[in-house]
Structures are given as structure tokens and as C-alpha cells.
C-alpha positions as CSV (number, residue, x, y, z in Angstrom):
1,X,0.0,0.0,0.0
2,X,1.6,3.6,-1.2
3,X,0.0,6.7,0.6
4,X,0.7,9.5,-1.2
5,X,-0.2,12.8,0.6
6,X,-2.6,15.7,-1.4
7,X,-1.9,18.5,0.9
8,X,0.1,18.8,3.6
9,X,-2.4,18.0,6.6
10,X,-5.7,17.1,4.2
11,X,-5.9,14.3,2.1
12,X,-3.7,11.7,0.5
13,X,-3.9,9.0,-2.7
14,X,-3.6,5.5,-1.9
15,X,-2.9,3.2,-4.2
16,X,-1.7,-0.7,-4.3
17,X,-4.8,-2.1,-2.7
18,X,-7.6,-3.8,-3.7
19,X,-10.6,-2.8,-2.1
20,X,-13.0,-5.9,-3.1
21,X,-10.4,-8.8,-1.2
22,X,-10.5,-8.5,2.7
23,X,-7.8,-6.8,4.0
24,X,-5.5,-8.5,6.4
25,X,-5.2,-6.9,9.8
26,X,-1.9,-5.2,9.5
27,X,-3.0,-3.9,6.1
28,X,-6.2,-2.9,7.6
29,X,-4.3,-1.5,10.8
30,X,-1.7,0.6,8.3
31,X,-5.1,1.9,6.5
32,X,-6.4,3.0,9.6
33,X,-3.9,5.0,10.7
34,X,-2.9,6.8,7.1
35,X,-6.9,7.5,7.5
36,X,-6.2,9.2,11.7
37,X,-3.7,10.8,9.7
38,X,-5.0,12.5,6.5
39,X,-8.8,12.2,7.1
40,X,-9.7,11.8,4.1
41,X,-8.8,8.8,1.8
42,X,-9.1,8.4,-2.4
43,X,-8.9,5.3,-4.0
44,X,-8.6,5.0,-7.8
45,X,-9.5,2.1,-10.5
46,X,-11.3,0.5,-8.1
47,X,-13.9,-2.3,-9.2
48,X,-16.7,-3.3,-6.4
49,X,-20.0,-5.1,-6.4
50,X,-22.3,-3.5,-3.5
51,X,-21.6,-6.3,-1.1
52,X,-18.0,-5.9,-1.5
53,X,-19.0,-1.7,-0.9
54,X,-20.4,-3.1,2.2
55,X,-18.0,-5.4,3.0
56,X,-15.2,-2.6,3.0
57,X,-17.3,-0.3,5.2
58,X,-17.8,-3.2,8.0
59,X,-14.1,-3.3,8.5
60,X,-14.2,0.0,10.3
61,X,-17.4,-0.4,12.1
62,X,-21.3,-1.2,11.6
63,X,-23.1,0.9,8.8
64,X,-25.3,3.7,9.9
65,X,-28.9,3.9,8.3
66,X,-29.1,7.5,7.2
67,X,-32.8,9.0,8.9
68,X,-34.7,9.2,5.6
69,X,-34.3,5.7,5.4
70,X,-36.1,5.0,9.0
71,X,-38.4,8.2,8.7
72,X,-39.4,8.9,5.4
73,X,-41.0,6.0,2.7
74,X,-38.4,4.6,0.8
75,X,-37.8,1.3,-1.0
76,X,-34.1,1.7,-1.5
77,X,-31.5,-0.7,0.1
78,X,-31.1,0.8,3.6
79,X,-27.6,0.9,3.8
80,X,-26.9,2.7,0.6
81,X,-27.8,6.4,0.1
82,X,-27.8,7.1,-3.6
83,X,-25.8,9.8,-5.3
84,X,-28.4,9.7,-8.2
85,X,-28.4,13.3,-10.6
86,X,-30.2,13.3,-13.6
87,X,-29.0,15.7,-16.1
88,X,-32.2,17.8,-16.0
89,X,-31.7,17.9,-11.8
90,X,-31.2,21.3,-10.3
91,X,-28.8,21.0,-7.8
92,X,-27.2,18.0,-6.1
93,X,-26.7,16.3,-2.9
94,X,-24.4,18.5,-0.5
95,X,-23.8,21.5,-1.5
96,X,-23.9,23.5,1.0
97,X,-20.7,22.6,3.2
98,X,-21.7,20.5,5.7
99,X,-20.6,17.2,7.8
100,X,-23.1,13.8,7.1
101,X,-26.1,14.0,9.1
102,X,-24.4,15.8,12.2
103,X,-28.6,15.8,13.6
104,X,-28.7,12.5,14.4
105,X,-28.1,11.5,18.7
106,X,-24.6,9.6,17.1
107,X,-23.8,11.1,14.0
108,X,-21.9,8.9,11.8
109,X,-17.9,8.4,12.0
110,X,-17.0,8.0,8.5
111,X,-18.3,7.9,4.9
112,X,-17.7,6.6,1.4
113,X,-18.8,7.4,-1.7
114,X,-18.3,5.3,-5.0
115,X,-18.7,7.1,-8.0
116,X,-19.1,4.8,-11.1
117,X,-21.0,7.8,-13.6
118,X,-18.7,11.0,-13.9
119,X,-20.4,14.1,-15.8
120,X,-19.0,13.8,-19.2
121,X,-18.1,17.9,-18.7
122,X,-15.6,17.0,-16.1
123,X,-17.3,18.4,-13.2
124,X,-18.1,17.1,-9.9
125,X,-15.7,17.3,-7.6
126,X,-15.7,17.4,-4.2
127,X,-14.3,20.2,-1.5
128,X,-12.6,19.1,2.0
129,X,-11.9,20.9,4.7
130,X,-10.2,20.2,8.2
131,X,-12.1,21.2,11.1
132,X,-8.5,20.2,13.1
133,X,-6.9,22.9,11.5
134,X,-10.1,25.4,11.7
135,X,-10.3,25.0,15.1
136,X,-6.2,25.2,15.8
137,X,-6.2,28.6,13.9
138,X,-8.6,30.5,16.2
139,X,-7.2,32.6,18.8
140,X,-6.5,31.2,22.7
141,X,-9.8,33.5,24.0
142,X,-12.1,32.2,21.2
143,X,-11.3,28.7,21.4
144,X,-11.9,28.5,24.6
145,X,-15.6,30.2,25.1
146,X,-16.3,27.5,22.1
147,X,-15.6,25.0,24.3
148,X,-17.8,25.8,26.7
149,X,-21.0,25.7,24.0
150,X,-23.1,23.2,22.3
151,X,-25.4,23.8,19.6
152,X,-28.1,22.8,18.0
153,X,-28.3,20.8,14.9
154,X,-31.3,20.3,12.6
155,X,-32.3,18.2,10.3
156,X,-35.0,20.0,8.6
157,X,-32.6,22.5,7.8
158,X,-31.0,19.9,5.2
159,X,-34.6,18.9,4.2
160,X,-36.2,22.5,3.0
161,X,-32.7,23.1,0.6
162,X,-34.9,20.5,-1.3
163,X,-38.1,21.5,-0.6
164,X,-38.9,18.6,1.5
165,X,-41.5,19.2,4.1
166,X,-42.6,16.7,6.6
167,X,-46.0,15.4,6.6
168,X,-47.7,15.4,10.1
169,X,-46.5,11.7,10.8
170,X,-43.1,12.1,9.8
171,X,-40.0,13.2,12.3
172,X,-36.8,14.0,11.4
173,X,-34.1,14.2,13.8
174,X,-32.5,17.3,15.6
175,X,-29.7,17.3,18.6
176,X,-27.4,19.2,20.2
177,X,-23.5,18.5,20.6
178,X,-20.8,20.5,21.9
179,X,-19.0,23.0,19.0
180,X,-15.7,21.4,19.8
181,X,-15.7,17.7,20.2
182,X,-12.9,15.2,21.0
183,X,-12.0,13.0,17.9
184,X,-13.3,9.6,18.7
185,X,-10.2,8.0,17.8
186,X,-7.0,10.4,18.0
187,X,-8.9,12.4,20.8
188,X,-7.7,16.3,18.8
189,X,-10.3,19.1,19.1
190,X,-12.6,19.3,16.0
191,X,-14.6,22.1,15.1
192,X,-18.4,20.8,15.4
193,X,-20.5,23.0,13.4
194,X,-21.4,23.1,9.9
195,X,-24.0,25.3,8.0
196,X,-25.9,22.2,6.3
197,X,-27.0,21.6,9.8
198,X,-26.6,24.2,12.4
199,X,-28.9,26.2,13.6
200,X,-27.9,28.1,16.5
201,X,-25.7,28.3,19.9
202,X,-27.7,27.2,23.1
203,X,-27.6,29.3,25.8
204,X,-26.7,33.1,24.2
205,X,-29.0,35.6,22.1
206,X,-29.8,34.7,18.7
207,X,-27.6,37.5,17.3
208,X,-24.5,36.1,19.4
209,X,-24.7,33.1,17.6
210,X,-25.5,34.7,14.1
211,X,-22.5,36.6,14.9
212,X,-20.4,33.7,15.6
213,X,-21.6,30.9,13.7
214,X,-21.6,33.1,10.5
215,X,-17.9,34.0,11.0
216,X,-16.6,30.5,11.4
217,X,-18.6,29.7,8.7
218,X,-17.4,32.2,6.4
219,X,-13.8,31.2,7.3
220,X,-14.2,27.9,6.3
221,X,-15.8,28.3,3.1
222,X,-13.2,31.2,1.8
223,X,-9.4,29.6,3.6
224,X,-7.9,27.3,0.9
225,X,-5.4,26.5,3.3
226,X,-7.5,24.1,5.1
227,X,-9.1,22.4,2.0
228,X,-8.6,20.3,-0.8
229,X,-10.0,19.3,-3.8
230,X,-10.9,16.2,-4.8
231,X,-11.2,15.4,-8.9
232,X,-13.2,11.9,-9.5
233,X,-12.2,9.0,-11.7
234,X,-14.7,6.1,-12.8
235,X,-14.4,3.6,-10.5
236,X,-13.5,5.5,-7.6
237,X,-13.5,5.2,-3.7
238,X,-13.2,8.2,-1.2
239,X,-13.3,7.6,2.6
240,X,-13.2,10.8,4.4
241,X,-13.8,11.3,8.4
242,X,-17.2,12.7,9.2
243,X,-15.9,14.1,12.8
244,X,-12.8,15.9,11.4
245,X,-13.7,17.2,7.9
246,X,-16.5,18.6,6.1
247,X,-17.2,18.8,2.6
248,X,-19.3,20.2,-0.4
249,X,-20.1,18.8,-3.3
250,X,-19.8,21.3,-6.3
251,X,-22.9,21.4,-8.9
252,X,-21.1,22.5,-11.9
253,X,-22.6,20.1,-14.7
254,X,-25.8,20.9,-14.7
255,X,-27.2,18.6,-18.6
256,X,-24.8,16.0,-17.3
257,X,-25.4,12.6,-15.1
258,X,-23.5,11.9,-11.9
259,X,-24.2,8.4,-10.2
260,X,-22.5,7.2,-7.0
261,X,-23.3,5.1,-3.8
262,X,-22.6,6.5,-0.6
263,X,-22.4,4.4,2.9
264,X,-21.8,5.8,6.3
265,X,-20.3,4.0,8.6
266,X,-21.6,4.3,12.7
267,X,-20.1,5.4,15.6
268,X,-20.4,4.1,19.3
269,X,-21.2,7.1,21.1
270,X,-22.4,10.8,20.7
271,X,-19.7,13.5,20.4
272,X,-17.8,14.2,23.3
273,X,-16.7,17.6,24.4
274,X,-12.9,18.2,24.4
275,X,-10.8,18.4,27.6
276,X,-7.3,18.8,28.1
277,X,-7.6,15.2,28.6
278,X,-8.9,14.2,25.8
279,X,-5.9,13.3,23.7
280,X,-4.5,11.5,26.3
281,X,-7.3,9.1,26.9
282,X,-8.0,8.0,23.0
């Protein structure tokens, strides 16, 4: 297996591997900790059935069964979210920058997405950014209020960019978590809020967190420094980290058809707050 970095703290190319065999636990061990290390993971040439999609995604934990699969009327395979877009659709999944379904009680640690249909204009491709590095870049002061704050995230905030309304028997989910969070697995403080889902601070006025939550989002969206920029192949596999990046999806092909299947993989617990402890405890 060859890692080959994309950035200097975001991203990186790995090649010699075959994602349909089973990977032994070493190689699975050394994937594991390229993916601690770079967050998010691309995979080129790569040629899977759905069960061997699946079969990947176990390795690193049970998959997550995204809400409109539980709440809303579906007859799709539960444990595939489709990356369908027609080449009359007017706009596509995620993009807005955002992390995967950060409403649910336990968000979900990782995702993958498959992309077997490329626009034939040669758009399509995905932004990442590190909310490690976001949050290491604010000053002393500010990261430390943000630790003391959770905030709300809602679900029907995703729903209405595509003029989805519930019906009066449907629920979608909304939670709160704290705006910096302990990485599950490398214990570093992450930046926990994203605009496709968050809708305010808890516990200061409204235009406090306008004020603040528009800022950090702002920063995000316009620092290069913390992003890169992913440029699909057929046939190709990205893994990124859904508690230390997020990501937008750029709709620049509208006439054209982009297919993919996405899975998320679950996590064991909510987010947890970061302490100075943190880092030493994962």
C-alpha cells in the first residue's frame, strides 16, 4: 500500500490495494492509521460489487442507516444512500458545506462514496476541509468560550434546501453537541458545526450566535489553506472522516449525469466535548 499525501495535513492518494479482497489486519491497521492521519482517503481504479461496498465499510465499524431511510418512505437498500443526478436535476446532494447528518443522537464516524457515472463535462468534484486545522487557527480567547458551547443541529434544515416538508406523521431528527468535540479515535479538538446543519448556539442571544456561527462559517468556506480538492475518476473510492472534515459537493454540470453510492459507517457514542484530557485518553 503507497500513501501519497494531497496537501500537507488534508488528504492523500492510496494506491496498491484492492478494495473488493478483505484486508489483512496489519494492512487494515496501516489503513487505519494513514486514515487518523489524513482524514480523508481516495482510492482509484477501483472495481466493487455492492456487497463488496459493504463489505469494505464493516471493516471499520457497523453501517449507519441515514434518517430518511427510518423516517421517510423509501424502497431503496437501507444501507446505501444514492448519489443519483439526472441531467435535468437542479442541484445535487451537499452543496452546501456541511458534515453527514451531524442531527442524528450519534452522528456517523466515516463515509464513502463510489462514483461509477462522472459528468462527461468534467465536473463534480468534491471540497474538503479540516475542522483540526479550523479550530487550531482560532485565537486562545475564542477557542476557549467555544468549548464551553453546544449547539443545535437540525435536520429540517437539510430537508427544506430540497423543498422537503414533513408530513404530520413524519419526524426527522435534531440534537445538540458541543462546538468542539474530541475525535473519537486520535482524541484532537474538532470544530463541530457546519451550516448544512446548524442552527444556533444554546444558551446566548440569537444574534450572538449569528455573529459567531456566520464567522466560522465564512472562514471555512473562503481559507484554501485548510481544504482540498478532490477530482473523481470512474471507478472511484473516497473515505473521508465525518468528525474531522466537512465537505461540499460542487454542482457544476448541470445537462450532465453523476451516479455514486454512498455508505456511512456508525459510531459508538455521541460527540464528546474536548478536555485537556482528551488526547490523552484515545
Amino acid at each position: 500500500m503507497k500513501v501519497t499525501p494531497i496537501t500537507p495535513d488534508l488528504g492523500a492518494e492510496i494506491s496498491d490495494i484492492d478494495l473488493s479482497q478483505s484486508l489483512s489486519p496489519d494492512l487494515f491497521q496501516a489503513l487505519q492509521t494513514a486514515f487518523n492521519r489524513h482524514h480523508v482517503l481516495v482510492f482509484r481504479d477501483q472495481a466493487l460489487t455492492r456487497d463488496q461496498h459493504k463489505d469494505f465499510a464493516r471493516q471499520f465499524g457497523p453501517i449507519h442507516i441515514h434518517p430518511s431511510k427510518k423516517q421517510l418512505s423509501t424502497k431503496d437498500d437501507p444501507e446505501i444512500f444514492l448519489i443519483d443526478i439526472k441531467p435535468d436535476a437542479k442541484q445535487s446532494n451537499g452543496e452546501t458545506w456541511h458534515a453527514d447528518i451531524t442531527c442524528e443522537e450519534i452522528p456517523p464516524y466515516a463515509s464513502m462514496l463510489y462514483l461509477t457515472q462522472l459528468p462527461e463535462n468534467g465536473g463534480g468534484d468534491t471540497l474538503f476541509a479540516n475542522m483540526q486545522a479550523a479550530y487550531a487557527e482560532l485565537s486562545s480567547d475564542l477557542q476557549v468560550y467555544l468549548r464551553t458551547k453546544r449547539a443545535l443541529h437540525d435536520g429540517e434544515i437539510d430537508l427544506a434546501r430540497y423543498g422537503i416538508r414533513l408530513k404530520g406523521n413524519q419526524t426527522y431528527p435534531a440534537n445538540s453537541h458541543p462546538v468542539v468535540i474530541a475525535h473519537p479515535k486520535t482524541g484532537m479538538p474538532t470544530l463541530y458545526v457546519n451550516e448544512g446543519f446548524t442552527s444556533h448556539l444554546l444558551g446566548v442571544p440569537r444574534f450572538e450566535s449569528d455573529l459567531i456561527l456566520s464567522g466560522l462559517f465564512n472562514r471555512l468556506e473562503t481559507n484554501p489553506r485548510h481544504q482540498c480538492r478532490i477530482r473523481w475518476t470512474p471507478n472511484m473510492m473516497t473515505l473521508w472522516d465525518n468528525y474531522s472534515v466537512q465537505h461540499q459537493a460542487i454542482f457544476d454540470y448541470a445537462g450532465f449525469a453523476r451516479y455514486g453510492e454512498r455508505i456511512t459507517i456508525a459510531a459508538t457514542t455521541p460527540p464528546q466535548a474536548f478536555t485537556r484530557t482528551s488526547m490523552d485518553q484515545a
